[in-house]
Rosetta silent file (secondary structure, phi, psi, omega in degrees, C-alpha in Angstrom):
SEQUENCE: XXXXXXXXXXXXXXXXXXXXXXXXXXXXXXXXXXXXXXXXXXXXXXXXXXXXXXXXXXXXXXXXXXXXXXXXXXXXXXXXXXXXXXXXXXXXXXXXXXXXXXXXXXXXXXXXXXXXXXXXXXXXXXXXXXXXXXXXXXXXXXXXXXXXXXXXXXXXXXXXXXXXXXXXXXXXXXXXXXXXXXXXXXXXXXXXXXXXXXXXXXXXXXXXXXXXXXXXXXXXXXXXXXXXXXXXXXXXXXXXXXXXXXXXXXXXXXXXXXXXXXXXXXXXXXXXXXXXXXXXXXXXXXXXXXXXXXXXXX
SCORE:     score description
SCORE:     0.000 S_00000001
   1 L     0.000  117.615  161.845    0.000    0.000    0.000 S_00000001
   2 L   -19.684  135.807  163.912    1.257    3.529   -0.680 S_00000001
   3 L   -61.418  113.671  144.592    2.588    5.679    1.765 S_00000001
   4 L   -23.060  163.201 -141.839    0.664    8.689    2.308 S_00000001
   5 L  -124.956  135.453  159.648    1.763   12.063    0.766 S_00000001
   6 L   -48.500   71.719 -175.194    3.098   14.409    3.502 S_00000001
   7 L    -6.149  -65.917 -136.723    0.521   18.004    4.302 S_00000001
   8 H   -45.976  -43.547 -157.750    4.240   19.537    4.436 S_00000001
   9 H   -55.713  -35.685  165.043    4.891   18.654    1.329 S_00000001
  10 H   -73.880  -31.439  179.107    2.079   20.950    0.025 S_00000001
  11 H   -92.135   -9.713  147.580    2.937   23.700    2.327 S_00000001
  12 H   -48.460  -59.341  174.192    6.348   23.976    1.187 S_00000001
  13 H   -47.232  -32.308 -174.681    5.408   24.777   -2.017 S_00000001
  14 H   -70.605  -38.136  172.353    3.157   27.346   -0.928 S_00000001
  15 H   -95.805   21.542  166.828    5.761   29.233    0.548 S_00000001
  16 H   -93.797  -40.790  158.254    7.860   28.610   -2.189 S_00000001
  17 H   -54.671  -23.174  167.985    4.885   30.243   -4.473 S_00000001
  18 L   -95.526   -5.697  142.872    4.732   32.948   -2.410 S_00000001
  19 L   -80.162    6.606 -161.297    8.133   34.136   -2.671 S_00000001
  20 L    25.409   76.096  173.697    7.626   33.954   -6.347 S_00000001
  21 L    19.231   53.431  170.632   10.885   31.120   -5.767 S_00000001
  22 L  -108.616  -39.134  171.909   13.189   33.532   -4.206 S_00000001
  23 L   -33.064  142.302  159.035   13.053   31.208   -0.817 S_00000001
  24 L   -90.373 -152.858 -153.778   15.630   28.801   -0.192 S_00000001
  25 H   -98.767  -64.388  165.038   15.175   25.683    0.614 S_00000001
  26 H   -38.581  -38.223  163.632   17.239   25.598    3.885 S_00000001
  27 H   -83.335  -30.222  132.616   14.299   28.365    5.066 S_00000001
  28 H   -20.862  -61.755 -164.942   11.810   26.121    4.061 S_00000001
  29 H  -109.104   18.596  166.255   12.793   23.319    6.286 S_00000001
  30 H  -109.943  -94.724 -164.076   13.563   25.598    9.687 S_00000001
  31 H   -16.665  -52.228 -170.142    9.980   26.835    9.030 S_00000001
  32 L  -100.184   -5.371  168.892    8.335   23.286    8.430 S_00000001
  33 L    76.581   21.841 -147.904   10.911   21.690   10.726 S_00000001
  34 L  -124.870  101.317  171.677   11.578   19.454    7.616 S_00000001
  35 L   -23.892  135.531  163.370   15.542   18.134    6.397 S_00000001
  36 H   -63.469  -18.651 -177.785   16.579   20.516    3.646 S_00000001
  37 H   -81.617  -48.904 -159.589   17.425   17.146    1.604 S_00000001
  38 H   -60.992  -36.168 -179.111   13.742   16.189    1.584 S_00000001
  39 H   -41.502  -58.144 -152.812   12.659   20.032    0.484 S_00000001
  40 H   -80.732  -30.264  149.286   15.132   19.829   -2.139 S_00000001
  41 H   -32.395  -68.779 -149.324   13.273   16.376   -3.111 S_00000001
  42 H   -76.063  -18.779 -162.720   10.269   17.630   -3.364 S_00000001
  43 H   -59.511  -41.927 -162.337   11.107   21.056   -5.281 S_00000001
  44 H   -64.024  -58.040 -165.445   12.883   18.199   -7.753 S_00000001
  45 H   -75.304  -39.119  156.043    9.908   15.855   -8.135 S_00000001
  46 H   -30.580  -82.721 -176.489    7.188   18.386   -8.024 S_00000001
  47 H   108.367   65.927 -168.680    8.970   20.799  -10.563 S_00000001
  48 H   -85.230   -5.476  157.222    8.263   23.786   -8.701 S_00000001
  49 H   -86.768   -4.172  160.708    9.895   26.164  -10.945 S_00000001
  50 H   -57.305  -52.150 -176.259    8.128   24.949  -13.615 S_00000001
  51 H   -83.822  -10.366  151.526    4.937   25.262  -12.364 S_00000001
  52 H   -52.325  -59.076  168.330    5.889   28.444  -11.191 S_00000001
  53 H   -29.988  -92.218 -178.433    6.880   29.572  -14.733 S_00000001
  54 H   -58.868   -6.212  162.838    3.428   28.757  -16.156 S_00000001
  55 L   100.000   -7.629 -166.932    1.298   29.711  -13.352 S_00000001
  56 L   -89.124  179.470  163.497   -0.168   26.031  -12.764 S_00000001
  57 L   -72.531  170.698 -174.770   -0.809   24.093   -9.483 S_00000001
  58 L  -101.154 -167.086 -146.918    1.484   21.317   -7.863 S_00000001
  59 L   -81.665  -27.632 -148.282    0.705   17.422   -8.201 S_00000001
  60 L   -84.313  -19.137 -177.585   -0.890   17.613   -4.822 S_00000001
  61 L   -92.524 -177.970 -174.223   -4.025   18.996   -5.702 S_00000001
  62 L   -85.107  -23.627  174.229   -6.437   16.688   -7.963 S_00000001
  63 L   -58.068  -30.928 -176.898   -7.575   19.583  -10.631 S_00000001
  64 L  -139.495 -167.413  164.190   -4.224   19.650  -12.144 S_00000001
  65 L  -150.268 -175.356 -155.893   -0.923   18.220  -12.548 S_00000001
  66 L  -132.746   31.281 -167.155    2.423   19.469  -13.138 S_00000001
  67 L   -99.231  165.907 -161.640    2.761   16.756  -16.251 S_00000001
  68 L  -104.427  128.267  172.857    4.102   18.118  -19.335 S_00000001
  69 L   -90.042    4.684  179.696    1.191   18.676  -21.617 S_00000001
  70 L   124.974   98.973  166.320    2.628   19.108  -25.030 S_00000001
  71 L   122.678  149.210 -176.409    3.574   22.197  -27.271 S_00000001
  72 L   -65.109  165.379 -167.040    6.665   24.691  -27.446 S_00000001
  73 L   -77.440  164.271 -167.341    7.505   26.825  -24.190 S_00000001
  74 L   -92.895  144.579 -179.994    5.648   29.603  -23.791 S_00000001
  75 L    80.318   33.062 -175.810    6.622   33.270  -25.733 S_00000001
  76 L   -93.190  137.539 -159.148    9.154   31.073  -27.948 S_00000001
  77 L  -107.020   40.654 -159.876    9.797   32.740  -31.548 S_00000001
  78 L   -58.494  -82.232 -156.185   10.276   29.040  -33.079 S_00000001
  79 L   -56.724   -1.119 -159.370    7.014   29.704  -35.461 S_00000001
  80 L   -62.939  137.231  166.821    7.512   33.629  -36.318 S_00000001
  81 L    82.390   11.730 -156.226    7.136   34.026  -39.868 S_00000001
  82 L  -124.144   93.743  140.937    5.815   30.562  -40.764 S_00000001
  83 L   -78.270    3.028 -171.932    3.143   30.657  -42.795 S_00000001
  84 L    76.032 -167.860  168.747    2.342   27.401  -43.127 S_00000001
  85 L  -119.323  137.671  173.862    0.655   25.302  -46.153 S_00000001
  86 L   -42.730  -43.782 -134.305   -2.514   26.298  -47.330 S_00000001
  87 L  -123.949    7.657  157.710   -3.980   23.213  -48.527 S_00000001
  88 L    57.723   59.632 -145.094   -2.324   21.380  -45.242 S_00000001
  89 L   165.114  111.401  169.658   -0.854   18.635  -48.058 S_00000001
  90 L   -72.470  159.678 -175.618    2.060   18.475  -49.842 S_00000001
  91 L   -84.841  169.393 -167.164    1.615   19.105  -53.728 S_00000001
  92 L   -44.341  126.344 -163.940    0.960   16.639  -56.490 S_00000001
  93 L    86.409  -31.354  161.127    3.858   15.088  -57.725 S_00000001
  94 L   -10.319  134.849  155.920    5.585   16.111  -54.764 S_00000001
  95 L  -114.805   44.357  166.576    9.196   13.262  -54.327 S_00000001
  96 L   -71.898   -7.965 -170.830    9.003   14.370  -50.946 S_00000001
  97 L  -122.600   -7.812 -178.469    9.332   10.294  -49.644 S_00000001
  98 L   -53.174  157.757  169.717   11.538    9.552  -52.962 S_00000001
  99 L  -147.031  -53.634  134.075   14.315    7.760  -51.895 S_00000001
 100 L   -54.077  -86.525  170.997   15.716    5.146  -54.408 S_00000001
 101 L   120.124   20.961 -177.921   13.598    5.721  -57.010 S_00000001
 102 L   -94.815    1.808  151.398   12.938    2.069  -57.957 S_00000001
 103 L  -121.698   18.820  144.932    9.487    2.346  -57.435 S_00000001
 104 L   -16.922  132.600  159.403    8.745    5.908  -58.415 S_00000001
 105 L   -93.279  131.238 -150.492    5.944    7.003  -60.043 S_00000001
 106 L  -113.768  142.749 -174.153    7.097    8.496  -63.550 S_00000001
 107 L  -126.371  165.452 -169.095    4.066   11.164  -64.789 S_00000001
 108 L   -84.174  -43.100 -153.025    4.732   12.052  -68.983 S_00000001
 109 L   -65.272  -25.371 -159.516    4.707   16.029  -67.814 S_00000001
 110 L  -109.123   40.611 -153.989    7.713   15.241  -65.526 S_00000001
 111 L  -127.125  140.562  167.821    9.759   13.663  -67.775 S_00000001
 112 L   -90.561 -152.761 -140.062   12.892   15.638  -69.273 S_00000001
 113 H  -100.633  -47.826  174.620   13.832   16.035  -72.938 S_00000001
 114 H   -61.513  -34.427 -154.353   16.242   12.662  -72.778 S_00000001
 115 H  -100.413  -49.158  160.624   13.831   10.527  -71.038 S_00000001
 116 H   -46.044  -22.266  156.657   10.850   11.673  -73.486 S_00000001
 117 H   -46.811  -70.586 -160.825   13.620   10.378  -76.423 S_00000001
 118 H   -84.161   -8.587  173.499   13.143    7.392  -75.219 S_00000001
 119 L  -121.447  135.681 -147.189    9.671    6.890  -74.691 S_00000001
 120 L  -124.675  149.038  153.917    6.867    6.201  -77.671 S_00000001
 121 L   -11.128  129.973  157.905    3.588    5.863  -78.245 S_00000001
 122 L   -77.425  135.279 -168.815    1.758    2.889  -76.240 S_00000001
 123 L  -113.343  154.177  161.453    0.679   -0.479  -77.956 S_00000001
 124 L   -94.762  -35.117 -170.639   -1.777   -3.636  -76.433 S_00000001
 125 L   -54.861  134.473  175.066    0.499   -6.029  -78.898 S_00000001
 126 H   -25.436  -77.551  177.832    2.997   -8.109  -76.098 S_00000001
 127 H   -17.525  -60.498 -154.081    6.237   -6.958  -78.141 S_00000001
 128 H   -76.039  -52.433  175.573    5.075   -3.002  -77.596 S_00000001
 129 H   -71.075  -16.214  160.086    4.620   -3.620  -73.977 S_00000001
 130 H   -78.566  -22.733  177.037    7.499   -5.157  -73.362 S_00000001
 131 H   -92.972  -36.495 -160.792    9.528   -2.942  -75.240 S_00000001
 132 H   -67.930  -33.727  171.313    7.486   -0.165  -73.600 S_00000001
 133 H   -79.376  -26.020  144.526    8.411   -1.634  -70.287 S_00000001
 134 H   -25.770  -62.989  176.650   12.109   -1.620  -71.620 S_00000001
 135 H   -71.502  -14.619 -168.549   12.032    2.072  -71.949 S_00000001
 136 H  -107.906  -25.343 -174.654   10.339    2.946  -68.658 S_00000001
 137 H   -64.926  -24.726  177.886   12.730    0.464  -66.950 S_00000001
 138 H   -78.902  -15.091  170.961   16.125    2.628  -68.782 S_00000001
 139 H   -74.734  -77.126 -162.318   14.604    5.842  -67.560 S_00000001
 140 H   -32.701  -63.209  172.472   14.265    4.551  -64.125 S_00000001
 141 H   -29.942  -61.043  147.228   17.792    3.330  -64.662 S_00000001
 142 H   -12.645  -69.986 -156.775   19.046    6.805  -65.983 S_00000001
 143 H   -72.650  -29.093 -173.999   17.433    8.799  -62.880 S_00000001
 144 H   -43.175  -66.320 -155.551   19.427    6.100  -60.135 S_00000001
 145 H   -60.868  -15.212  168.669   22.233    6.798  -61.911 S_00000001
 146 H   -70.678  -50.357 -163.152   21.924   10.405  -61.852 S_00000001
 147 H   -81.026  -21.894  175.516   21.255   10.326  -57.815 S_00000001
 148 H   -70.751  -75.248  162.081   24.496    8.260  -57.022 S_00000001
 149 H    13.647 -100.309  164.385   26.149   10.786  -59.323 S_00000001
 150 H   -36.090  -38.807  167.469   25.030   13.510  -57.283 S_00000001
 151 H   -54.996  -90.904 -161.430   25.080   11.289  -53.471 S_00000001
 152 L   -58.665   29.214 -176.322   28.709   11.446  -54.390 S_00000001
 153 L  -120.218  -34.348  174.556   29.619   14.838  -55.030 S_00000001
 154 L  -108.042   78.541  179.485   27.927   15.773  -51.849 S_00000001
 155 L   -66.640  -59.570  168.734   29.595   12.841  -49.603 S_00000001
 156 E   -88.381  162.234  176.060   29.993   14.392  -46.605 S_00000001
 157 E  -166.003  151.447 -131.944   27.231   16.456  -44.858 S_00000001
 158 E  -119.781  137.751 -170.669   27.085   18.127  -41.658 S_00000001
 159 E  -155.635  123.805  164.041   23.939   17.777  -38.850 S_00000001
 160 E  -135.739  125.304  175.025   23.757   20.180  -35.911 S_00000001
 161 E   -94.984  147.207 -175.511   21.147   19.843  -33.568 S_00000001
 162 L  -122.489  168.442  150.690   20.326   22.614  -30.864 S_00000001
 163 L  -144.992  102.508 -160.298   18.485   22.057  -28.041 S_00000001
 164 E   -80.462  106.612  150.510   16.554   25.453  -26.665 S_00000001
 165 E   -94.340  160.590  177.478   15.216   25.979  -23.056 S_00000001
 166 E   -87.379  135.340 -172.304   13.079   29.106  -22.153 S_00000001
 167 E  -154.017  149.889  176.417   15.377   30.588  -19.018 S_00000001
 168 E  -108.905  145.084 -170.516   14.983   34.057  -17.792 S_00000001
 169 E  -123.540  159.425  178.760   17.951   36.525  -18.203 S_00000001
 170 E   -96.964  124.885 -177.089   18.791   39.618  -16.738 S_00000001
 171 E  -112.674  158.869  177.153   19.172   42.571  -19.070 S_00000001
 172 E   -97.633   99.558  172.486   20.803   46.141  -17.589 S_00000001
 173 E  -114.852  164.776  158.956   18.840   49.127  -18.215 S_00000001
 174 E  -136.180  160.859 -173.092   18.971   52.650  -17.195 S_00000001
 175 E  -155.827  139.108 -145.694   16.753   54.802  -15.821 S_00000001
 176 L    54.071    3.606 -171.116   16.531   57.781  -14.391 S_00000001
 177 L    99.870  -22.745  170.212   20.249   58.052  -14.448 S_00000001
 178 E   -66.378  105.457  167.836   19.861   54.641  -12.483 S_00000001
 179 E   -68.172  124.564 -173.660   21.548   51.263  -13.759 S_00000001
 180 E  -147.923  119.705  168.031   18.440   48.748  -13.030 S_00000001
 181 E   -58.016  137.858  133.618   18.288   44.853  -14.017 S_00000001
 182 E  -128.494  153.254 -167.299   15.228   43.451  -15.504 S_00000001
 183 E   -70.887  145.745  165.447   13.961   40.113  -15.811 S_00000001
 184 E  -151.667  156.728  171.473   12.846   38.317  -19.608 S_00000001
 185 E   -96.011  146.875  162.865   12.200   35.071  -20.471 S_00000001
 186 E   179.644  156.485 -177.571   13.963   34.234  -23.567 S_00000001
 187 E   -80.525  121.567  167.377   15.385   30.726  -25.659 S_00000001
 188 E  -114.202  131.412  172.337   18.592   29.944  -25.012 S_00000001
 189 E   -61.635  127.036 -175.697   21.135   27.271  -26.551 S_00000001
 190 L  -111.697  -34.678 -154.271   21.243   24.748  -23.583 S_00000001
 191 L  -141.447   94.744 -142.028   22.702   22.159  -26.103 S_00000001
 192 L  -128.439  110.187 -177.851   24.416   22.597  -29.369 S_00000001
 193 E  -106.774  129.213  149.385   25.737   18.546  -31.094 S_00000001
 194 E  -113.761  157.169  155.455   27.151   18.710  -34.801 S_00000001
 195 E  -146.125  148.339  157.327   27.650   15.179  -36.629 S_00000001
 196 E  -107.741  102.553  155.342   29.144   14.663  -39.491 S_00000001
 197 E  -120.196 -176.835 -153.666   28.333   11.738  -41.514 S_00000001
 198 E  -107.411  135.016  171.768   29.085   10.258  -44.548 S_00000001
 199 L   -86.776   49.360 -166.491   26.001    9.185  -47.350 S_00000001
 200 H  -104.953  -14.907  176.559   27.422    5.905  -48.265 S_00000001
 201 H   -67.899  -60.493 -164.610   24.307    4.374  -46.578 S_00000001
 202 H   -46.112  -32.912  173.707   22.195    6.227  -48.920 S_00000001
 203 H   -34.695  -68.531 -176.071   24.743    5.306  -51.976 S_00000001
 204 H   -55.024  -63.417  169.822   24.495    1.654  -51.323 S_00000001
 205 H   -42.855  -51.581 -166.760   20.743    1.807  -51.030 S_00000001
 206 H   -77.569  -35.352  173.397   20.219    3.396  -54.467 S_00000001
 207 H   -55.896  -22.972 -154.436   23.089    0.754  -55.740 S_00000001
 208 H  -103.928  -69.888  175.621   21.366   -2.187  -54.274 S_00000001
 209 H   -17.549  -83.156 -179.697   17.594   -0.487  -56.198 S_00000001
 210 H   -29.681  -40.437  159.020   19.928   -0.601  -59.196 S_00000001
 211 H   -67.102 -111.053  -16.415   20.686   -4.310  -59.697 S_00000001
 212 H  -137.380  -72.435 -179.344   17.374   -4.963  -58.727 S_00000001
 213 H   -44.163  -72.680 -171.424   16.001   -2.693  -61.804 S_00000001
 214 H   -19.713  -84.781 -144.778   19.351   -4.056  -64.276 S_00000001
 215 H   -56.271  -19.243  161.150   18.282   -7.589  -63.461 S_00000001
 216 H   -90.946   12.846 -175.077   14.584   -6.920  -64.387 S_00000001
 217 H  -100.373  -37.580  159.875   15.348   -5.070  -67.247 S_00000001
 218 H   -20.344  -64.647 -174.484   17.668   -8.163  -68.384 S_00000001
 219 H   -47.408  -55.368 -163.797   14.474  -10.275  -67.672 S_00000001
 220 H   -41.573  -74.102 -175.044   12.622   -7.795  -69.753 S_00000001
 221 H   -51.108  -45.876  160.400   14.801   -7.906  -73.051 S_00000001
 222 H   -38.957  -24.278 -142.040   15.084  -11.797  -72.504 S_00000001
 223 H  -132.793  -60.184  161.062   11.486  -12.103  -72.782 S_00000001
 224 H   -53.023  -25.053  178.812   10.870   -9.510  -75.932 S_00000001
 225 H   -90.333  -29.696  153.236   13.528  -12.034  -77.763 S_00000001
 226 H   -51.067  -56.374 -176.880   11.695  -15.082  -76.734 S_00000001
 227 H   -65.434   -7.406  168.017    8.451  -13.534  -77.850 S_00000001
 228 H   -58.422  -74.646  163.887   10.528  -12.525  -80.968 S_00000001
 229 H   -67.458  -24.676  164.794   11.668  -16.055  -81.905 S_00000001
 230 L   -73.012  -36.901  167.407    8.290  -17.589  -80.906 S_00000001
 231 H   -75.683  -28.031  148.907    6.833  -15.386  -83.637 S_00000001
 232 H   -86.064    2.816  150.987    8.927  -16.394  -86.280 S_00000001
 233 H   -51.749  -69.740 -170.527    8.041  -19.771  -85.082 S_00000001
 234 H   -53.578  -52.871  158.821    4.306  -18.720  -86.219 S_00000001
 235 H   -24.919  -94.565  132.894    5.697  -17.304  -89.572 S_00000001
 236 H    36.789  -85.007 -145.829    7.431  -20.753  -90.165 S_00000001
 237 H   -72.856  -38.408  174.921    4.780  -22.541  -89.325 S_00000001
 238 H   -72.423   11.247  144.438    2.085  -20.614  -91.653 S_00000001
 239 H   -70.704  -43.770 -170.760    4.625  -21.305  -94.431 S_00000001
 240 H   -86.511  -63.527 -177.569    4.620  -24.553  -94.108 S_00000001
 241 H   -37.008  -42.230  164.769    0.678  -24.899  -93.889 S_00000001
 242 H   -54.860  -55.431  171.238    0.400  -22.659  -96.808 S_00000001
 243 H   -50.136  -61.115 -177.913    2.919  -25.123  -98.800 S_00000001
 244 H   -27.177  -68.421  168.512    0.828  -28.280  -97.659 S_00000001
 245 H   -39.947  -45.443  173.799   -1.810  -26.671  -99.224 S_00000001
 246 H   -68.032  -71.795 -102.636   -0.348  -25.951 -102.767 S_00000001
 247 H  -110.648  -42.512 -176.344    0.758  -29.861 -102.830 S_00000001
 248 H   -57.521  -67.118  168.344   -2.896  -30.878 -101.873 S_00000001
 249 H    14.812  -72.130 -158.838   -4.012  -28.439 -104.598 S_00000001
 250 H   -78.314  -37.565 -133.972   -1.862  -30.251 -107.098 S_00000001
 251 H   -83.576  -32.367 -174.573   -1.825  -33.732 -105.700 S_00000001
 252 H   -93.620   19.342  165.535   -6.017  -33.388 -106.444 S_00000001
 253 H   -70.832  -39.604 -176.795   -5.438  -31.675 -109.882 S_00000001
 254 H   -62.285  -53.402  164.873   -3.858  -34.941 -110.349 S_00000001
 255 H   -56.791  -51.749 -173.502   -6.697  -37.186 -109.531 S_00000001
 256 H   -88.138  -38.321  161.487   -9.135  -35.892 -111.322 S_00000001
 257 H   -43.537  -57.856  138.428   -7.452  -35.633 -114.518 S_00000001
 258 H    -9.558 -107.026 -172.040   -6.793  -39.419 -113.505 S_00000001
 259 H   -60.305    2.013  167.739  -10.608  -39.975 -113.501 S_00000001
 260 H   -75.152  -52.196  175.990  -11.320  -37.919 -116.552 S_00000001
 261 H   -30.726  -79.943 -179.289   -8.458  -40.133 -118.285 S_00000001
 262 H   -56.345   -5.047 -170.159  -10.570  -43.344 -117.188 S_00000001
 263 H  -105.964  -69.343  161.813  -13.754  -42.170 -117.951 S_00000001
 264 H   -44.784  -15.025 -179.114  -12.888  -41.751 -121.900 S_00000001
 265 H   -86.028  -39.454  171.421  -11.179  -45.018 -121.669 S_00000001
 266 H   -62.009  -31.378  171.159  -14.592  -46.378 -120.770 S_00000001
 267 H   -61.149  -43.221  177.476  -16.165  -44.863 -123.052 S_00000001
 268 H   -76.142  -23.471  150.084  -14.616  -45.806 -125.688 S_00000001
 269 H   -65.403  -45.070 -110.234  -14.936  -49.340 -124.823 S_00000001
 270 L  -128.955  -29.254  158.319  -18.113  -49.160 -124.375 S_00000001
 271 L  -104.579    1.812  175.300  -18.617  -47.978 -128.227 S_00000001
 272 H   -97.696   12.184  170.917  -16.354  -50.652 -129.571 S_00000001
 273 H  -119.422   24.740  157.785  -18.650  -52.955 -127.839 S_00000001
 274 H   -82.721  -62.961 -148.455  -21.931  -51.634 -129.378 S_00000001
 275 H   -68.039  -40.081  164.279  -20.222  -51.768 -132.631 S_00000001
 276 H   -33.335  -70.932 -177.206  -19.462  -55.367 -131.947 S_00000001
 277 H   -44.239  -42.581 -163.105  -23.102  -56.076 -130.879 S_00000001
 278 H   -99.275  -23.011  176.915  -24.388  -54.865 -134.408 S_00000001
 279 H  -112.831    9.253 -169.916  -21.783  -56.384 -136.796 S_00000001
 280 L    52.172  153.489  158.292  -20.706  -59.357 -135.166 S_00000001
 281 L   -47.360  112.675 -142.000  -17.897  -60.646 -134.313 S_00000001
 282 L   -93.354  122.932  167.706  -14.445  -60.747 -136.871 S_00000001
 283 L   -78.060  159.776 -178.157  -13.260  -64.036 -137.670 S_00000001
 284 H   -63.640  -41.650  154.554   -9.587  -64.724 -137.847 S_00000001
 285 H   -29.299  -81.271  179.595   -9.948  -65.704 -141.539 S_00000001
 286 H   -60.780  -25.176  170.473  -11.593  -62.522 -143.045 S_00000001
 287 H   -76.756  -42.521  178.860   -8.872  -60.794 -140.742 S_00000001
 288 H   -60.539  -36.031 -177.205   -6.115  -62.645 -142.482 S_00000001
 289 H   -41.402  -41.315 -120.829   -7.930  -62.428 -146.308 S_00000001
 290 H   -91.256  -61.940  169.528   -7.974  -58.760 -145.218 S_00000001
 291 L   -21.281  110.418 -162.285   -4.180  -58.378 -144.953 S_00000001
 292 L  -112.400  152.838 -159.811   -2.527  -57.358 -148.271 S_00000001
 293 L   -80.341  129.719  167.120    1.230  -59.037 -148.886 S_00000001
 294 L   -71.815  113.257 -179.782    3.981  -56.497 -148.208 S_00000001
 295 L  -104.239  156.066 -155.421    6.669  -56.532 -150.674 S_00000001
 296 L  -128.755  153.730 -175.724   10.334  -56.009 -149.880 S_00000001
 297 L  -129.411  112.341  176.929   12.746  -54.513 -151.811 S_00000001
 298 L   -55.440    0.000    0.000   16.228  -55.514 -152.196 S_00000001
């Protein structure tokens, strides 16, 4: 079970708010009878110049807390002059997340005078899209090759970080003929880091994007020469089907002369055996009588 929280603890603070935190601590803790190490506790865990600063309550009561709520210190000129974006959205087209570029989105408008060289009219036939994908894959290629280019020109690069508390300073005025201090709040460097590092990560990154593109553009070309050689396959082949054809053509040009041929051959039987029917049949006799003697001449 929790300890209970000390009354004191709250009435320290109070007379530390009511000294606007000019009390020590040691006068704290004769007054409340309290070790100066616990005072010096509580001022720590409380944050009582904080909540001095801003005007709020400590932790002890329940309306408020002393928890950091958010948001730049107060009168801080961080924002001066910042107008902000309109449309609360960067604009269209924007390569504010590019990084690589291997999956960039390429728009025709953004394209330069080389990269437009290289890219044509769009097709549905395979070949056209494949070559078309050829061409968007050598721009991509191009643009890498441009940003390593550039990564390396600017190798090293330089990072300084500040870190700004609000602290109040004493400025020296005069007045009346009087030299008189007054109090301001104002941002002050509490914390000032530079690094320098080198952009060999980034380098690496866009080199590693690059194979990655190469070897699909490889794939790519590989693929237009297959679909390349499979179509002079189809050529080929409707050559040969076309040939087939002339030789049927012919082979049944062939035939039917063939059954015209036999069909006069029938015919013509077919009247020497009518003629037959009506004169009878020639004896061997009347064929020899018929025969007239050949005479030979020495």
């Amino acid at each position: 079970m929790a300890r209970k929280r000390d009354p004191r603890r709250d009435e320290a603070f109070k007379l530390f708010e009511e000294s606007n935190g000019t009390i020590t601590n040691r006068e704290i803790s004769v007054k409340l009878s309290v070790p100066e190490k616990t005072i010096s506790a509580w001022k720590s865990r409380d944050k009582w110049n904080e909540v001095l600063q801003k005007d709020e309550c400590s932790t002890s009561n329940n309306h408020c807390s002393t928890a950091n709520k958010g948001g730049a210190p107060i009168g801080n000129q961080n924002a001066m002059g910042n107008k902000g974006n309109s449309s609360a959205s960067p604009p269209s087209g924007n390569k504010n997340a590019l990084k690589t570029g291997e999956y960039e989105t390429i728009f025709f408008d953004t394209l330069s005078d080389d990269e437009k060289d290289i890219y044509s009219s769009l097709d549905d036939d395979p070949s056209c899209v494949l070559s078309e994908e050829i061409r968007l894959l050598k721009i991509r290629q191009l643009r890498m090759m441009k940003r390593i280019k550039k990564a390396e020109e600017g190798l090293n690069e330089e990072e300084v970080e500040r870190l700004q508390q609000l602290r109040k300073i004493k400025t020296p005025i005069e007045k009346d003929g009087k030299k008189l201090e007054i109090k301001r709040e104002a941002m002050q460097d509490i914390q000032v880091s530079r690094k320098v590092y080198r952009k060999i990560d980034d380098i690496l990154s866009i080199e590693d994007s690059l194979t990655r593109i190469s070897n699909q553009l490889t794939k790519s070309i590989k693929q237009l020469n297959e679909l390349s050689l499979l179509g002079g396959k189809v050529v080929l082949m409707e050559e040969q089907k076309r040939k087939i054809a002339f030789e049927a053509d012919i082979l049944e040009h062939k035939v039917s002369k063939l059954i015209l041929k036999q069909g006069e051959q029938n015919k013509v039987q077919g009247l020497i055996d009518i003629g037959q029917s009506l004169i009878g049949p020639i004896k061997k006799e009347e064929e020899s009588d018929t025969d007239e003697p050949v005479e030979t001449i020495d």
